[in-house]
C-alpha positions in Angstrom: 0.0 0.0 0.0 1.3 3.3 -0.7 2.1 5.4 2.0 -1.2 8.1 2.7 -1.9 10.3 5.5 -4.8 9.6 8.1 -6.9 12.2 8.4 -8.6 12.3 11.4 -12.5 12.6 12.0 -13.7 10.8 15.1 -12.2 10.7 18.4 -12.7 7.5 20.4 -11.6 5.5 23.8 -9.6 3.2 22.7 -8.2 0.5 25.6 -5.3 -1.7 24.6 -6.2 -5.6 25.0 -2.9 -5.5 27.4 -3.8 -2.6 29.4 -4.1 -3.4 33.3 -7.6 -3.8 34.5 -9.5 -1.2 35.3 -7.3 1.3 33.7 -8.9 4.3 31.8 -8.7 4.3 28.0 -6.7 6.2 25.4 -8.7 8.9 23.9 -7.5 9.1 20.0 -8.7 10.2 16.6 -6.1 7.7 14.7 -8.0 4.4 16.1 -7.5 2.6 13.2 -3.5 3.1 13.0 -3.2 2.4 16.8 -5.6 -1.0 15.8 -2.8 -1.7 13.4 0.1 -1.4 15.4 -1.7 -2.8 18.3 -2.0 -6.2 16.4 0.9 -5.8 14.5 -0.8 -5.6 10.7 2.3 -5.1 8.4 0.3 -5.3 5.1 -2.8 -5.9 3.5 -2.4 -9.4 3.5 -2.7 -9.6 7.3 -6.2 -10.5 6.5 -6.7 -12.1 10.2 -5.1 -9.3 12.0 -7.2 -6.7 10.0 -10.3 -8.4 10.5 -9.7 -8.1 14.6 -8.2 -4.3 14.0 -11.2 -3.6 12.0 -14.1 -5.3 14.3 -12.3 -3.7 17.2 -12.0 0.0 15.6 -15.7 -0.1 14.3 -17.6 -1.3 17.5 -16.1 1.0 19.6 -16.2 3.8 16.9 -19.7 3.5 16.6 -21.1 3.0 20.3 -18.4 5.3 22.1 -17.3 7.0 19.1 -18.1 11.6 18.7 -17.5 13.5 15.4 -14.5 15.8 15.6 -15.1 17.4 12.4 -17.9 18.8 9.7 -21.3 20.1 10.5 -22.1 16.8 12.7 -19.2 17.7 15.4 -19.5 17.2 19.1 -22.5 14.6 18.3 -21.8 11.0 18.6 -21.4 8.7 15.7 -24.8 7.0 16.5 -26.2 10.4 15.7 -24.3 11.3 13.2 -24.5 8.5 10.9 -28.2 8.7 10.0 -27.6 12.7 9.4 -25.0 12.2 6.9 -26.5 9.3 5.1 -29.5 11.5 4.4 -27.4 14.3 3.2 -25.8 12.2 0.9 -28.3 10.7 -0.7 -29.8 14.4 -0.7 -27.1 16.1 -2.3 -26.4 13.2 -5.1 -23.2 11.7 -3.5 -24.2 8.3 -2.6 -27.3 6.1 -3.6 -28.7 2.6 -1.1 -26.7 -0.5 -2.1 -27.4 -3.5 0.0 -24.6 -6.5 0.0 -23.9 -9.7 2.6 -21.4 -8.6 5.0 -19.0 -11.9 3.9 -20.2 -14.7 1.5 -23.5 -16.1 2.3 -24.3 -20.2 1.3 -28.3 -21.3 1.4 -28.7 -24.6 2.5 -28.8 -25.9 -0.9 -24.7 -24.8 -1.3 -25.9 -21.6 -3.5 -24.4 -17.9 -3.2 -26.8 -15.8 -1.8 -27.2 -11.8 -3.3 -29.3 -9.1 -1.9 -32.6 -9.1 -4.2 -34.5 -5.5 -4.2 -37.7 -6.5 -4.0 -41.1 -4.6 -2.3 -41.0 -4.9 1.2 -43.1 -3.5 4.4 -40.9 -2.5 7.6 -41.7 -2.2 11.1 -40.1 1.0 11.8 -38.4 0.0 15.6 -36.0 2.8 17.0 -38.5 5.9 15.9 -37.2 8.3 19.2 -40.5 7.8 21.5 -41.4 3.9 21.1 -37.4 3.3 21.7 -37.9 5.6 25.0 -40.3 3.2 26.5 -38.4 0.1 25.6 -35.1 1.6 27.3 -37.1 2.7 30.0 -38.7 -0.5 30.5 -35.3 -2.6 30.1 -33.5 0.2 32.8 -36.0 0.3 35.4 -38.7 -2.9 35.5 -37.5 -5.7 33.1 -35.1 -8.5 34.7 -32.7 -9.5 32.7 -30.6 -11.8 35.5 -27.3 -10.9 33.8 -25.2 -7.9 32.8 -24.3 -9.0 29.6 -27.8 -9.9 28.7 -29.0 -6.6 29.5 -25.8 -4.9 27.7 -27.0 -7.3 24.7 -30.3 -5.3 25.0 -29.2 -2.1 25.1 -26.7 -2.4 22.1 -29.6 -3.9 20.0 -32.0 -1.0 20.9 -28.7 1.0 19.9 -28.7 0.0 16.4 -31.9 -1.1 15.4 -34.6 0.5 13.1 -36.3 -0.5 10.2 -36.7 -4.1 9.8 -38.3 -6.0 6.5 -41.3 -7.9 8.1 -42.5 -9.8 5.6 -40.9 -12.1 2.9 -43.0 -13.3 -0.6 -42.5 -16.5 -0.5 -42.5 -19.4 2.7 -44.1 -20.7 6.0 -45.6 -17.9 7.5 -49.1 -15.6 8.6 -50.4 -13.7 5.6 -49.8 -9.8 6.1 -53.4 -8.9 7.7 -53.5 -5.7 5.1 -51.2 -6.9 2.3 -51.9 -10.6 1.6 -49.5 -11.2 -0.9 -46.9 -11.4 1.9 -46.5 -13.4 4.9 -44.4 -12.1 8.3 -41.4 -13.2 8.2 -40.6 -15.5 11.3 -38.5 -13.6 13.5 -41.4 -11.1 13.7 -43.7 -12.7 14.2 -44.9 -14.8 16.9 -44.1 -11.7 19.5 -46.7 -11.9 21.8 -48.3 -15.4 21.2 -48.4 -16.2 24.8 -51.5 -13.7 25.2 -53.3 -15.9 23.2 -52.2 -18.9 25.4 -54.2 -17.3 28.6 -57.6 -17.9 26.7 -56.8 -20.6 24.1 -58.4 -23.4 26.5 -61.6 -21.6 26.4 -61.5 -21.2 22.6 -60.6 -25.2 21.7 -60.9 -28.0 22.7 -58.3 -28.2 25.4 -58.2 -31.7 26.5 -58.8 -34.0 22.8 -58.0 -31.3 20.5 -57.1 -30.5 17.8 -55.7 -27.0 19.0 -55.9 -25.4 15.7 -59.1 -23.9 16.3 -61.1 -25.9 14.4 -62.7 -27.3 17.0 -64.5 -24.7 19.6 -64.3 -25.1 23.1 -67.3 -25.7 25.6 -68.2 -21.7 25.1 -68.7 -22.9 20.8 -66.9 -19.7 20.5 -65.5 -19.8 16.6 -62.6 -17.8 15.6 -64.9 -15.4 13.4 -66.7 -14.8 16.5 -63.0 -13.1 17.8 -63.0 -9.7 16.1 -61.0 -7.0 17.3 -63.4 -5.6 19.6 -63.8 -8.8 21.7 -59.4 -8.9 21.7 -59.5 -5.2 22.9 -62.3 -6.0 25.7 -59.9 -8.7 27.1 -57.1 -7.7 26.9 -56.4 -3.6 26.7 -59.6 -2.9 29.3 -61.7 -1.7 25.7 -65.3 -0.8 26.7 -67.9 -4.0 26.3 -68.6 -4.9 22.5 -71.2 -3.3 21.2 -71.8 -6.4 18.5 -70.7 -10.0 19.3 -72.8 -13.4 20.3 -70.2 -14.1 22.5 -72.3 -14.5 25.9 -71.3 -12.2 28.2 -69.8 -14.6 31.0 -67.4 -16.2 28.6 -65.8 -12.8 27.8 -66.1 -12.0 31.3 -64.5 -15.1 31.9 -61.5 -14.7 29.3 -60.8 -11.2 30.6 -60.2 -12.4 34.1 -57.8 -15.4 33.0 -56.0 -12.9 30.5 -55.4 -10.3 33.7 -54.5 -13.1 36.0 -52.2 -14.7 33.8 -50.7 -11.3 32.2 -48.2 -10.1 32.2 -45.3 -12.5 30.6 -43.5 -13.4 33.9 -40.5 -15.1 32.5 -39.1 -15.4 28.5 -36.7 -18.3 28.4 -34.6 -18.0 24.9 -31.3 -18.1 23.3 -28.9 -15.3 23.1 -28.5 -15.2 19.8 -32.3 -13.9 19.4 -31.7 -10.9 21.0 -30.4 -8.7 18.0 -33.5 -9.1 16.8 -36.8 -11.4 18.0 -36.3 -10.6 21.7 -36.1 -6.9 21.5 -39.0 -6.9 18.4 -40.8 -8.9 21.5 -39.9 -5.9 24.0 -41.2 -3.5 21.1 -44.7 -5.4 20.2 -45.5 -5.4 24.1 -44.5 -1.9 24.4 -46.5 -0.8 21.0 -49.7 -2.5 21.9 -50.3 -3.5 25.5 -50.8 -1.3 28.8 -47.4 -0.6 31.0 -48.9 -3.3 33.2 -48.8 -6.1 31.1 -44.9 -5.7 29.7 -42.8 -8.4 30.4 -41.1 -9.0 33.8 -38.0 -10.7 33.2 -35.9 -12.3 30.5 -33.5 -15.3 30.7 -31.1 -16.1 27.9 -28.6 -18.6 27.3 -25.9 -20.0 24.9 -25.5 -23.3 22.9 -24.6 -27.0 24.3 -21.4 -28.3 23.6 -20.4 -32.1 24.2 -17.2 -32.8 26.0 -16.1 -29.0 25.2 -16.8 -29.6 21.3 -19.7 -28.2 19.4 -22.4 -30.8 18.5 -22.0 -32.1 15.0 -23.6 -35.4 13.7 -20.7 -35.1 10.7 -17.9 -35.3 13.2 -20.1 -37.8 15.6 -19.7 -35.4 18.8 -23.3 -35.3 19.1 -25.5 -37.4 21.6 -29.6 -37.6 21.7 -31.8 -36.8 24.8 -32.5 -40.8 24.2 -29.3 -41.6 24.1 -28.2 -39.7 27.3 -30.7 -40.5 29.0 -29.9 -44.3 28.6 -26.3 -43.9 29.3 -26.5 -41.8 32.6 -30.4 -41.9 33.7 -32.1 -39.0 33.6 -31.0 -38.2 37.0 -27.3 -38.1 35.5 -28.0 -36.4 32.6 -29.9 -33.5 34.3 -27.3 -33.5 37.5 -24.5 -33.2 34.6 -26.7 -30.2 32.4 -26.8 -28.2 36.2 -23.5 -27.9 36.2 -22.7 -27.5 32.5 -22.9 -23.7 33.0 -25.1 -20.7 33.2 -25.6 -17.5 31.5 -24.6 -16.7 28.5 -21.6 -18.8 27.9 -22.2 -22.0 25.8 -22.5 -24.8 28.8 -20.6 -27.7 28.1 -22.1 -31.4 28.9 -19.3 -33.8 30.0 -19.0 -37.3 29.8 -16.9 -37.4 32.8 -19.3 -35.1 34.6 -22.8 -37.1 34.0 -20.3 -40.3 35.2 -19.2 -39.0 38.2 -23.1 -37.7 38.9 -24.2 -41.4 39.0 -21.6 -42.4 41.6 -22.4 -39.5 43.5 -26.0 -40.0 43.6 -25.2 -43.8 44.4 -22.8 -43.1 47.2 -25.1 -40.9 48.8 -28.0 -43.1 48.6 -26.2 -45.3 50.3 -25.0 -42.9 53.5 -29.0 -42.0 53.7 -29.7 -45.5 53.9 -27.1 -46.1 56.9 -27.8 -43.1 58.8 -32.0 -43.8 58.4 -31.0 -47.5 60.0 -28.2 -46.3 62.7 -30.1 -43.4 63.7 -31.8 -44.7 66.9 -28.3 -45.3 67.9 -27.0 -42.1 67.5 -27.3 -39.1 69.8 -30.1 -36.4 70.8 -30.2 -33.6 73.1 -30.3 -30.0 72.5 -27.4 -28.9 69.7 -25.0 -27.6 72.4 -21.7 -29.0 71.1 -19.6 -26.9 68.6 -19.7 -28.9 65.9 -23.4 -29.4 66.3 -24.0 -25.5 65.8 -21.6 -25.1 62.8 -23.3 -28.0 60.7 -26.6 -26.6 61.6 -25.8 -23.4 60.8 -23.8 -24.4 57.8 -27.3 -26.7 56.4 -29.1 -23.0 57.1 -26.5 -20.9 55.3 -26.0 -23.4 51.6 -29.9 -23.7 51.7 -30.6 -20.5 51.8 -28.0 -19.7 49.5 -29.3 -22.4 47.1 -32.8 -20.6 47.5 -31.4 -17.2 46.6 -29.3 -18.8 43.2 -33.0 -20.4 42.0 -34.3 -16.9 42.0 -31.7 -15.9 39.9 -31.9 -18.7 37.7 -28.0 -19.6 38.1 -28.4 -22.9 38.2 -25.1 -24.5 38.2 -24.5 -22.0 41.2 -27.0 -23.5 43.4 -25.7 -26.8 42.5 -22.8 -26.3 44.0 -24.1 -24.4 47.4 -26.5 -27.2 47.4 -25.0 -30.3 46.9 -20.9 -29.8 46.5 -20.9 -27.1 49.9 -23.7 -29.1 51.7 -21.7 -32.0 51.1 -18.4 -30.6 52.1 -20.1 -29.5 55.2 -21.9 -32.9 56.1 -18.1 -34.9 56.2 -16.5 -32.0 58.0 -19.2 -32.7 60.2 -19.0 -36.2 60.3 -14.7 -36.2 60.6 -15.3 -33.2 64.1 -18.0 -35.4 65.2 -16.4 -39.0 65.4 -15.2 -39.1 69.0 -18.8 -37.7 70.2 -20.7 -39.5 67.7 -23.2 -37.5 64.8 -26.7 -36.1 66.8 -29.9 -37.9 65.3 -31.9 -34.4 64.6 -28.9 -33.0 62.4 -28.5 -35.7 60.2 -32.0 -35.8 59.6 -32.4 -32.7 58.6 -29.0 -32.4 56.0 -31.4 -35.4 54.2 -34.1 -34.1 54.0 -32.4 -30.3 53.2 -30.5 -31.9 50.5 -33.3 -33.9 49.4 -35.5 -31.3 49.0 -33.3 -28.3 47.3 -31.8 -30.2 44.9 -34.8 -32.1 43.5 -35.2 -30.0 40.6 -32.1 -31.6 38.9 -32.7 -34.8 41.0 -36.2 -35.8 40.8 -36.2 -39.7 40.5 -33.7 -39.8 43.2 -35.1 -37.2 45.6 -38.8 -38.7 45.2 -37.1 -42.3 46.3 -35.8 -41.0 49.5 -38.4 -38.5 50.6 -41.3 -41.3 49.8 -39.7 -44.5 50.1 -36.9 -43.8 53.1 -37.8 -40.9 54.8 -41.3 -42.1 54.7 -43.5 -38.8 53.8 -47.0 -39.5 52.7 -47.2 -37.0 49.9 -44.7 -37.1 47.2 -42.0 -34.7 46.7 -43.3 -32.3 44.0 -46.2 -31.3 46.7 -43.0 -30.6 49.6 -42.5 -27.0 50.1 -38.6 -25.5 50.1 -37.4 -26.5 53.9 -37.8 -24.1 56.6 -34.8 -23.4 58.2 -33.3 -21.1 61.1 -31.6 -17.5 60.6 -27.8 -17.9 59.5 -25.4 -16.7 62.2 -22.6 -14.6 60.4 -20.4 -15.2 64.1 -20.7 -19.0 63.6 -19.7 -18.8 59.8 -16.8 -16.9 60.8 -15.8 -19.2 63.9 -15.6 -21.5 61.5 -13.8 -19.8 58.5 -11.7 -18.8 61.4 -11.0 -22.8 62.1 -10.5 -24.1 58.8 -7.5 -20.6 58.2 -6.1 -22.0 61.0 -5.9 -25.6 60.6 -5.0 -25.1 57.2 -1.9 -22.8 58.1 -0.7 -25.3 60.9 -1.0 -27.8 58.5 0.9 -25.8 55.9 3.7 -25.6 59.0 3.7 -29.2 59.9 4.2 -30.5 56.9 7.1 -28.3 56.5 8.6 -28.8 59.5 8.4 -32.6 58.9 10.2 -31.8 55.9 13.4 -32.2 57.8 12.5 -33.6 61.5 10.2 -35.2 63.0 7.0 -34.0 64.3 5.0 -35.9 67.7 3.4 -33.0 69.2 2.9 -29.2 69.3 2.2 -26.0 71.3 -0.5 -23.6 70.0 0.0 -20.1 70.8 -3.2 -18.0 71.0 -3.5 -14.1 71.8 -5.7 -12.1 73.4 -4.8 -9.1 72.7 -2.5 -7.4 70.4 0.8 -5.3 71.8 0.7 -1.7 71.6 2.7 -1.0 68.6 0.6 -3.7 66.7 -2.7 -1.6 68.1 -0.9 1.8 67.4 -0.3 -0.2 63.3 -4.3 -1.3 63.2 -5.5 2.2 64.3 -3.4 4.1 61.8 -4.6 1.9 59.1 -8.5 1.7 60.1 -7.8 5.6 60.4 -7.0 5.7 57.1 -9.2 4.2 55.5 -12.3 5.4 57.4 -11.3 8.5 56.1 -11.1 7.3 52.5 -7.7 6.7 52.0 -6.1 4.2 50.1 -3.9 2.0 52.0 -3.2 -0.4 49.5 -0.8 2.1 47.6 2.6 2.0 47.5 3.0 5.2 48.3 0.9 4.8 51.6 3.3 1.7 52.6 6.5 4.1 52.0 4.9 6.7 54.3 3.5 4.6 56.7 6.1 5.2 59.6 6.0 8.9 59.1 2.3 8.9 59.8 2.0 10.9 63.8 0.2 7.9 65.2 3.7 5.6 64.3 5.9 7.9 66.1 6.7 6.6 69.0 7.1 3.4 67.9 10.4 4.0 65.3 12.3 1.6 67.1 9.7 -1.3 66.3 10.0 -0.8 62.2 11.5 -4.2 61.5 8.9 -5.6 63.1 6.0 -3.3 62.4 6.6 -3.0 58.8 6.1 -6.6 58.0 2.7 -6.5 60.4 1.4 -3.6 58.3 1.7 -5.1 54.9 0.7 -8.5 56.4 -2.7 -6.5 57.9 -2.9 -4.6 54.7 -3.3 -8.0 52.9 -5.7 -9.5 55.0 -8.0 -6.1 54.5 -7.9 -7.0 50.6 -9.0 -10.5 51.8 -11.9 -10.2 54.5 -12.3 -6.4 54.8 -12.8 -4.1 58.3 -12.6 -7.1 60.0 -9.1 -7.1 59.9 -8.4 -3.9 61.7 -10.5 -5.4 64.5 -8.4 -5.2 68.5 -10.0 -8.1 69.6 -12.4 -11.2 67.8 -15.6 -11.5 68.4 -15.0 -15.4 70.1 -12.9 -17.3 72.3 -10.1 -18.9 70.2 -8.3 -21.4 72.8 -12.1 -22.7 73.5 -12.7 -23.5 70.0 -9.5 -24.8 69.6 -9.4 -27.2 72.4 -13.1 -28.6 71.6 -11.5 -29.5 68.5 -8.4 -31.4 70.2 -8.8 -34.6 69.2 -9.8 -34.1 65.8 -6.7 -31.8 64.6 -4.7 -34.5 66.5 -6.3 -36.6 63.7 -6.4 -34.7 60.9 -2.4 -33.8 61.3 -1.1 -37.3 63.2 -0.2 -35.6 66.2 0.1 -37.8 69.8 0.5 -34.3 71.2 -1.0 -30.8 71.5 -1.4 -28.2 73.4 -3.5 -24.8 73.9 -1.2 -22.1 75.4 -1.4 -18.2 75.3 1.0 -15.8 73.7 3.3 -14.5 75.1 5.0 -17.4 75.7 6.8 -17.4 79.5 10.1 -16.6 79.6 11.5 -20.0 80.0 10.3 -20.2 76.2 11.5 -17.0 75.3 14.8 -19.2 72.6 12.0 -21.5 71.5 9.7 -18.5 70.0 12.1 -15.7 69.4 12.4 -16.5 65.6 8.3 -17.4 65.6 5.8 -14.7 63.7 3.8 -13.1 66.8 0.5 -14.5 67.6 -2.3 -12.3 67.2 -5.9 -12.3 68.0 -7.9 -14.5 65.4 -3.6 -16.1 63.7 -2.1 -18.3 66.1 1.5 -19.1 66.3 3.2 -22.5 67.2 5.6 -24.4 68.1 6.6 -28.1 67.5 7.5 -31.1 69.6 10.3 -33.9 68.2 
């Protein structure tokens, strides 16, 4: 290409696919030779490279893009463009010409051109019918995802006319030009209106459901004229002409207003560009504010084992087939956890395997506990352990509850079954010397049992009928009741599993290179003053809004008025700082905190015997920090303990 000069006539952010997160964008009017260089295009020929400088360059251009030049400058390139395609064609410069955006095959293996041919549009974007859609997508309409609602608002960004209707086809006749018929993606918009009275108008038990057959009320589809449809549905005065008897309209009014409005859309992404927000449109174009849709789920494709489905390569597997070689328990335990939103989910063989065993293991602990359990203990839930399970079967449950409403399925899969689990053999490991208590098991069955039925139905149904004995069947069970959550318990026992997995983390280090019988635990109280002088200057800080995760912050940290008397301490203090400043990345406020909120040798020591177990220790012991001075050469080169991070030493 012969050297040119770029002349420069919109000014856009442009980010850099290396940038750090959350770093602002470059703000340049050369995008496309920054898109070059960015991806390193030495020549036309870069076809690949071009394609991602060019797709890059033109979708921000266009959605964050503003005119630097001409009569249109200052406006954005949204605005602009429609302004100077109409001047254009005004002035003689440019006339429509329509083309595929790359080479188009028909199903046949034919090229397919762009035919000019009559056509009727639906005019979507005109300023004041695009208002209320936007409106209705910022404020009322759910859309349980970011990206699908960003989906949204970029296809109410670019779309206006559309060509409704096609010659030729499967289709509805255009009700005012029968020569065409609507093409599918418009039509079939708000179908499910019809659905709230369609049992009335047919036969809704034998059929057939094609309205050829009238319903008890021998309503006939002549009989529907517009009148009637505007009585029922947009709160038209009475028709003045219909043999409709008045109770049957009265009666389809009353089903349409309960049913209405569309509480959920299920669909696939891809429909969004176009059938979804036409849907959004048609609601918004023809029906009362009350009875616009409420919330809209989308999701991507299936793949099999990571691999799209494809009968030519033979990656591809039947609901027959599946079903056969997992049970439909498998398959749908293995779909849960395929994926959610819009991301394709991916169905693995190794997945739906592993979901059989699962379900087969636990079926077999149910059946154990259901036969030990008049030998295992009752009593009020006073122990530890007993508290944390409970609370922990109260926390996943209603954290399984809360990821239904959200439709993330493969999220309440895992509080569900893979955290409930987690927490029923933690329990079951704590509890051994003391035995499990009858009531707690119990309930984790019939928890578990319940929530995850939805994936699990053939399974669930077996042991809430058949085991746990429950007259009525599963799908008539309401979600369980459970207690409040106790945030203090959850963090007793985040608080235990930090610490046993640190002291494991030190005794398997020390073992490295001796051997390890027994150890001291150090806990402490209370930290010492320079640490308190440390966690006020830092909670100071950031209470105030300061930022003490900068470097510069570190750097001046000693400086600070509060750290003055304690210069001497630096070597020491220093590391504490950055160590504290860490652990307020990780849990937050909490780590400023003088004192916790619980007694740390207590929970320690009711947990003897098991992190004897768990690390194959004949010896341990609870001791607080500091140490006396007869230990002072054994803990002089040991971190300090403080409240809530023990310190320890080992025995030989």
């Amino acid at each position: 290409v012969v050297p040119f000069e770029v002349i420069p006539n919109i000014e856009i952010p442009y980010r850099l696919n290396n940038a750090p997160e959350g770093s602002e964008p470059m703000i340049t009017a050369i995008a496309a030779q920054v898109a070059c260089e960015e991806y390193k295009v030495a020549s036309q020929n870069d076809k690949e490279k071009l394609t991602l400088a060019k797709t890059k360059t033109y979708k921000i251009g266009f959605y964050e893009g503003k005119m630097i030049v001409g009569d249109h400058k200052g406006l954005s390139v949204q605005e602009a463009k429609p302004k100077v395609k109409e001047w254009m064609l005004a002035t003689g410069q440019a006339y429509v010409y329509a083309e595929p955006e790359k080479e188009v095959l028909s199903r046949s293996g034919n090229e397919c051109v762009v035919a000019l041919t009559d056509q009727w549009y639906i005019k979507y974007g005109e300023p004041a019918w695009k208002a209320q859609v936007d409106k209705h997508l910022q404020t009322n309409l759910n859309c349980y995802s970011d990206d699908t609602k960003l989906r949204f608002e970029n296809a109410l960004g670019w779309l206006s006319e559309w060509g409704c209707s096609r010659s030729f086809g499967l289709g509805t006749l255009l009700p005012w030009d029968k020569q065409f018929v609507i093409e599918s993606l418009s039509d079939s918009t708000i179908y499910m209106a019809f659905y709230t009275v369609c049992h009335i108008l047919q036969n809704s038990i034998d059929g057939p459901f094609d309205g050829s057959m009238p319903g008890e009320a021998n309503v006939l589809p002549a009989d529907m004229s517009e009148a009637v449809w505007d009585y029922i549905m947009l709160d038209a005065p009475y028709p003045a002409e219909t043999t409709i008897q008045k109770e049957v309209l009265e009666k389809m009014k009353r089903e349409f207003n309960y049913w209405y409005p569309v509480d959920l859309r299920v669909s696939g992404k891809d429909l969004i560009q176009n059938h979804l927000t036409f849907f959004l449109y048609n609601h918004a174009a023809i029906f009362p504010e009350k009875h616009w849709p409420r919330s809209m789920r989308t999701n991507g494709h299936v793949l099999l084992n990571n691999e799209k489905m494809s009968k030519s390569t033979g990656n591809f597997k039947t609901l027959k087939q599946a079903i056969e070689e997992y049970s439909a328990d498998g398959m749908r335990f293995a779909l849960a956890l395929s994926g959610d939103g819009n991301e394709d989910a991916n169905f693995e063989h190794d997945v739906a395997n592993a979901a059989i065993l699962k379900l087969t293991n636990e079926l077999a602990f149910v059946e154990k506990s259901l036969a030990e359990a008049d030998t295992m203990r009752t009593g009020p839930l006073e122990l530890f352990v007993d508290r944390v399970f409970d609370n922990e079967i109260n926390r996943y449950v209603t954290a399984c509850e809360s990821c239904y409403e959200r439709m993330q399925y493969r999220e309440a899969m895992i509080e569900g079954w893979d955290k409930l689990q987690n927490a029923r053999d933690k329990y079951r490991s704590m509890a051994g010397p003391v035995g499990l208590h009858k009531d707690l098991v119990r309930k984790f069955i019939e928890c578990q049992t319940l929530i995850i039925s939805p994936f699990t139905p053939h399974y669930s149904e077996h042991i809430w009928s058949n085991l746990l004995s429950n007259s009525d069947g599963i799908m008539n069970a309401r979600w369980p009741s459970v207690g409040a959550v106790d945030p203090l318990l959850i963090r007793i026992n985040t608080y235990f599993d930090k610490t046993l997995s640190d002291i494991r983390s030190k005794v398997e280090k020390s073992r490295s290179n001796k051997t390890v019988s027994g150890m001291t635990i150090y806990v402490a109280e209370e930290f010492l003053d320079w640490q308190q002088a440390a966690l006020g200057a830092l909670k100071s800080t950031v209470d105030a809004g300061g930022d003490v995760v900068a470097k510069d912050f570190k750097k001046g940290f000693m400086s600070m008025p509060a750290m003055a008397a304690y210069k001497a301490q630096s070597k020491v203090l220093m590391p504490f700082a950055a160590f504290t400043i860490d652990d307020f990345v990780a849990r937050g406020a909490e780590a400023f905190e003088l004192k916790v909120p619980y007694d740390e040798s207590q929970i320690l020591s009711n947990s003897l015997e098991y992190i004897k177990g768990e690390l194959n220790l004949k010896e341990m012991v609870i001791a607080k920090w500091p140490p006396p001075p007869e230990m002072a050469a054994a803990t002089k080169t040991l971190q300090p303990a403080t409240p809530g991070k023990p310190a320890c030493t080992f025995i030989e």
